[in-house]
N, C-alpha and C positions, 0 to 999 in steps of 0.2 A: 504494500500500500504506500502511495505517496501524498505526503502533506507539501502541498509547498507553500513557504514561506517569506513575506519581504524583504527580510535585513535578518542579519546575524543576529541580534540585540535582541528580537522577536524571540526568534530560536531558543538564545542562551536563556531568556525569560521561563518560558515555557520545556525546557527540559525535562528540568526535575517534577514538575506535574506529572508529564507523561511518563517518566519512568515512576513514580509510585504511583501512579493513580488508573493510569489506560492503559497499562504496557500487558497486563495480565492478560485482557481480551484479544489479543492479538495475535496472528500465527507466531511460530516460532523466532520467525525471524523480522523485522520490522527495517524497511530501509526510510530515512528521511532526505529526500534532495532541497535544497535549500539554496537561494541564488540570490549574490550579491549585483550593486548598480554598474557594475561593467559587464555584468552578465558569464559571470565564471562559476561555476557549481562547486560544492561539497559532497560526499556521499556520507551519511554521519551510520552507521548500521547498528541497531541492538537488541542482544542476546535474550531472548525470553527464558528465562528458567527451566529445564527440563525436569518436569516432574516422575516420581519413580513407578514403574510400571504398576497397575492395579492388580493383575492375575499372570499364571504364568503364560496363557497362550501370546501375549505381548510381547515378554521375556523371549519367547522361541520367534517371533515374528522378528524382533528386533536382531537378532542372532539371525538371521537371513532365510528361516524355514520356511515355506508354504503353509497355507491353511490348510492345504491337502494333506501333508507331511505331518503335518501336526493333529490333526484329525486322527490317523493312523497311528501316532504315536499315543496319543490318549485313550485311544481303544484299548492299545496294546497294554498301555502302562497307565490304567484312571487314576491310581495314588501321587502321580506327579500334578496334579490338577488340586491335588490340599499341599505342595511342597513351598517350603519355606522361601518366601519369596526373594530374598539377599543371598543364601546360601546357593539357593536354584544358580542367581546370575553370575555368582563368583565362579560357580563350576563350569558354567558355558563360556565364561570369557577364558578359562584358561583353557577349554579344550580349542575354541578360536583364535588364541596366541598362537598357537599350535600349528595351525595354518587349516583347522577344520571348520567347513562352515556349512549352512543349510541344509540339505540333505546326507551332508556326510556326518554331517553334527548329529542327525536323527538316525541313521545308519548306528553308529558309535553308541548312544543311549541306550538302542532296541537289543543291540548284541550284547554288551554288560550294563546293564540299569544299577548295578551295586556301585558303579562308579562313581554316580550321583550323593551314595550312600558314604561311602569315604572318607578320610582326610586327605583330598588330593592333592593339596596345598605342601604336605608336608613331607619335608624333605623332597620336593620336587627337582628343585635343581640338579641336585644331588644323582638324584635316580634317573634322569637325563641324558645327563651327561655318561652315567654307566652304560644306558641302553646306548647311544649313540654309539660309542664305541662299540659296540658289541656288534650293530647292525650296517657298523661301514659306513652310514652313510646318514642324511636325512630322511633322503627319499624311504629309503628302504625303513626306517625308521617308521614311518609316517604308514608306513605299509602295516606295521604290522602291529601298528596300536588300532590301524580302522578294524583289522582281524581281531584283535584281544585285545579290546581297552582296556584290561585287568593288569596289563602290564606295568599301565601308569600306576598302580598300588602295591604291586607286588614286593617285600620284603627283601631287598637285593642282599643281605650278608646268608638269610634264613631260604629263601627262595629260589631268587635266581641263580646264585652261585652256588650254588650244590645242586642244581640242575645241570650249568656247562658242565661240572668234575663227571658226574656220573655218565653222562655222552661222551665225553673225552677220552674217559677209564676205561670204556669199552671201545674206541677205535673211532667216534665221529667228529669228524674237523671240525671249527668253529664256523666256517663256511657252508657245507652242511646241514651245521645245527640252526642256520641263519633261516634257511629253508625251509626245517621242519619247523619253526618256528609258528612260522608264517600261513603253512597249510595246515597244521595241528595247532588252534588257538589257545588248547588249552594243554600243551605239552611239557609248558613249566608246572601247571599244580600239579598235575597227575601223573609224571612220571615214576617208576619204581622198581628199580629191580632186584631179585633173590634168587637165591638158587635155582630153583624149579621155572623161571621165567629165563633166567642163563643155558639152562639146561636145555630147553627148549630155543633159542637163538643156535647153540651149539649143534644140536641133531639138524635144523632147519641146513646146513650145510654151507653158509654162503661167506667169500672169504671178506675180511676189509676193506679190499679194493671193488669188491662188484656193486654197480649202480643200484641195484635193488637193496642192498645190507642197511641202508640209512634208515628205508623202510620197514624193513624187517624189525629192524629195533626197536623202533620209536612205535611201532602199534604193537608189539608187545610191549612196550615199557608202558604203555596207557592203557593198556589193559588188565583188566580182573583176571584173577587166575582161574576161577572158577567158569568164566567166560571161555577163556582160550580152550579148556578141559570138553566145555561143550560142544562148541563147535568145531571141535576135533572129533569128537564122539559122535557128531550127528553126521560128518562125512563117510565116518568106518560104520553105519549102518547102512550104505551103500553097497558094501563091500569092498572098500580102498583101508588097506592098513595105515597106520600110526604113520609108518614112514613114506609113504608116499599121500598122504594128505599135507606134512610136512614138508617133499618136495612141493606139492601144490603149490602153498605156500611161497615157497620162494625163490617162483616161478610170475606168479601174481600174486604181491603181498595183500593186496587191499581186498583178498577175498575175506579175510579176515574180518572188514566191516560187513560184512551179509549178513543178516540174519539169521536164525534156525530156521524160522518159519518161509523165508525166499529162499532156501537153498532146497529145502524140502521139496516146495512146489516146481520149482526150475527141475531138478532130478526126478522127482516123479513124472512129469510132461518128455522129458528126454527118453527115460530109460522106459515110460507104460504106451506112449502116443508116437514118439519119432521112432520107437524101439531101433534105439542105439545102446552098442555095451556101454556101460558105467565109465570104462574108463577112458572114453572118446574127451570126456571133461578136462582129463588131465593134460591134454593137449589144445584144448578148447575151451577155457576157463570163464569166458565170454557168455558159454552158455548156460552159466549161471549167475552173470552178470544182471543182463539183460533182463527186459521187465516181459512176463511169462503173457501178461492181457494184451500190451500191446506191440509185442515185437516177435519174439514166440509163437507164441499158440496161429495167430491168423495168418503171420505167412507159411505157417507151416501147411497149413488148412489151404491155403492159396494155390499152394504148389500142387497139392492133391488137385485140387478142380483145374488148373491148368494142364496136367497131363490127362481128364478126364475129357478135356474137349480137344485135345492133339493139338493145343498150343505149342509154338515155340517164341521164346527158349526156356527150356522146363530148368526145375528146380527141381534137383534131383542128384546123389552121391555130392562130391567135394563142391560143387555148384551151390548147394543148399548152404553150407557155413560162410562162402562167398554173400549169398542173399543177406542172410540174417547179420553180417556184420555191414551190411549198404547204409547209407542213413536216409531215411525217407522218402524224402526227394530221386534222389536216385533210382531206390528201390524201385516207385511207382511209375516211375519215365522208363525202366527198364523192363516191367514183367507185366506192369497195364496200360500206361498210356501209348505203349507204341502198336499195340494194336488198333485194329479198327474202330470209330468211333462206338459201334454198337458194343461190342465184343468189350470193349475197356469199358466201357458203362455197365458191365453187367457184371464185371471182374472188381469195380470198384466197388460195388452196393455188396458182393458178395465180402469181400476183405472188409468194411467197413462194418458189416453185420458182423464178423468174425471175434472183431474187437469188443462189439458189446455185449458178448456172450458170459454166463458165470463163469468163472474162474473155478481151475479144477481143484481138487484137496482143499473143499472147503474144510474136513475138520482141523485142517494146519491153522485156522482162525482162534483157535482154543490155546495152542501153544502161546506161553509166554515169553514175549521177545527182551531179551538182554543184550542190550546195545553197549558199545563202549559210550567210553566218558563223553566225546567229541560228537 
C-alpha cells in the first residue's frame, strides 16, 4: 500500500502514529513512498511483526509442505496435531538446516516419527560431524538420514561404534558398510551376532571377497535366530536339505526376506501346477520371488491357452523362465499384442481374468508371518 505524502516534516510527524497505532492492520510488509519539492522519492519500508504460528498444520506449511502432504501426514500420525507447538518448530528447523524440506521433511517424519520425540538438539554437532565422516560425504550423508532419520539420535560411543567393530571383525569395509547402511535402515539397532548366526554365515560358504558376502551378513546379523531356523525349515519341507537351502542362500541372499507363507504358495504352484522338480528353484530363485497372482499363476495359465489354439510363439520348456522373468510391457507386446487384433483381444481378457482369480493355498493364510526387523 502506498500513502503519499507532501514534505518530509509531514512524514516524520506522522510516523510514530502509524507505527503504534495502524501498522498492526496491515500486511506484513508496508512500503511508504514519500516525495520531496524537486520531486526525488524515498522508499521508507516497515516490518510488521510476525506472529507465532497458531497450530501445527502452519508450522508444516511454513516449512514448505503441501496441504496435500500434510493431510497425509496427519492421517498417518493424528498425535502430531496436539504437538507442542515451539518444540514441533525447533525440530523442523533443524531437520531444514539440514538441507531437508517439504516433502522430504514429511518423507523423514513418516519413516521415524520418534525423531520428533527426541532430544535432537543434543549433542548434534557432535554426532554430525561423526556421521559425516563415516558417510564420505554430505551427499551421501543426507542419503541416509532421509532412509533412517534414527540416525540423527543414535548413541555414537553405545550404538554406532560397536556396530562399525562388529562389521569390521567379520570382514566388511567401511565402504561397504556405507551401503548396507543405507538399504538396511535399521542395520545399526538391530544388528547381532553369536555363534549359531556365525555358524551359519560359515556353512553359507561365501568367501570375503565375493559381492554377495556383504549381504549374506548383514541379513543374518538383523535377523532373529529363531526366524533364520524357520525359514530354513520351511525350505527342507520341500525336500532340499540344510545344505543346499544354505547354498540357496548365497546364491540369492534376499531370499531370506520371503516369507513362510510366499514361499509356501510360490513352491506349491511350481512343484503341484507347473509340475516342475523342486529343485528347478535352486537355479531359478526368481520363482519364488515373484508375486504367484500376478506374474505366476496367469502367465502360466496363458501359455497353456496359447498352445491350445497353435499360437506362436508358445511358452513352453527354457522359453517359459524366459517369459516369466519379461517385465510386463514386454511380456504383452511379445505373446499378445502381436497377434491379430481379435486373437490378442481374446488372449488379453483371458490373462486378465487369470489374475483375478483366488489364489491357491488359501490355508497358507493361517500361517503366521515373521518378518525381519526391516
Amino acid at each position: 500500500m502506498r500513502v503519499k505524502v507532501e514534505s518530509f516534516n509531514v512524514l516524520h510527524f506522522l510516523y510514530p502514529f502509524l507505527q503504534s497505532t495502524i501498522l498492526s492492520s496491515f500486511p506484513k510488509t508496508l512500503t511508504l513512498a514519500f516525495f520531496s519539492s524537486t520531486a526525488s522519492s524515498k522508499t521508507l519500508t516497515l516490518e510488521k511483526q510476525e506472529f507465532p504460528p497458531k497450530n501445527a498444520t502452519e508450522i508444516f506449511r511454513k516449512s514448505g509442505c503441501s496441504d496435500a502432504d500434510i493431510t497425509k501426514l496427519f492421517l498417518r500420525l493424528p498425535y502430531l496435531l496436539k504437538s507442542n507447538l515451539t518444540t514441533l518448530q525447533s525440530k523442523l528447523c533443524i531437520l531444514q538446516n539440514l538441507g531437508f524440506q517439504g516433502s522430504d521433511l514429511i518423507k523423514i517424519i513418516t519413516r521415524g516419527p520418534r525423531i520428533l520425540a527426541s532430544r535432537l538438539s543434543h549433542g548434534l554437532d557432535h554426532r554430525l560431524e561423526f556421521l559425516k565422516t563415516l558417510f564420505g560425504s554430505n551427499q551421501m550423508l543426507l542419503k541416509a538420514i532421509a532412509r533412517n532419520p534414527s540416525l540423527l539420535t543414535y548413541d555414537i560411543e553405545n550404538r554406532i561404534k560397536p556396530c562399525i567393530a562388529l562389521y569390521q571383525e567379520i570382514g566388511i569395509n567401511i565402504k561397504d558398510l556405507r551401503s548396507l547402511i543405507i538399504s538396511h535402515p535399521r542395520i545399526v539397532s538391530h544388528s547381532f551376532l553369536n555363534n549359531e548366526k556365525l555358524d551359519y554365515i560359515h556353512r553359507i560358504g561365501l568367501s570375503i571377497e565375493s559381492k554377495m558376502y556383504k549381504y549374506v551378513v548383514s541379513l543374518i546379523a538383523i535377523s532373529r535366530l529363531e526366524t533364520i531356523r524357520e525359514k530354513v525349515a520351511n525350505f527342507e519341507k520341500f525336500g532340499f536339505s540344510a545344505e543346499e537351502v544354505l547354498g540357496l542362500f548365497a546364491r540369492s541372499p534376499y531370499v531370506l526376506t520371503l516369507s513362510v507363507g510366499k514361499v509356501q504358495r510360490n513352491m506349491t504352484f511350481v512343484i503341484g501346477t507347473m509340475k516342475l522338480p523342486t529343485r528347478i528353484v535352486l537355479d531359478n530363485p526368481f520363482l519364488v520371488y515373484f508375486n504367484l497372482e500376478t506374474v505366476l499363476k496367469p502367465r502360466f495359465l496363458l501359455a497353456g491357452k496359447i498352445q491350445a489354439m497353435g499360437l506362436v510363439p508358445q511358452i513352453m520348456g527354457p522359453s517359459m523362465f524366459t517369459a516369466m522373468r519379461m517385465n510386463e510391457p514386454r511380456f504383452l507386446r511379445v505373446f499378445i499384442s502381436s497377434h491379430k487384433e481379435d486373437v490378442a483381444k481374446e488372449l488379453m481378457d483371458f490373462y486378465e481374468n487369470a489374475k483375478e482369480a483366488k489364489r491357491l493355498a488359501q490355508d497358507s493364510k493361517s500361517v503366521v508371518h515373521k518378518g525381519f526387523h526391516f
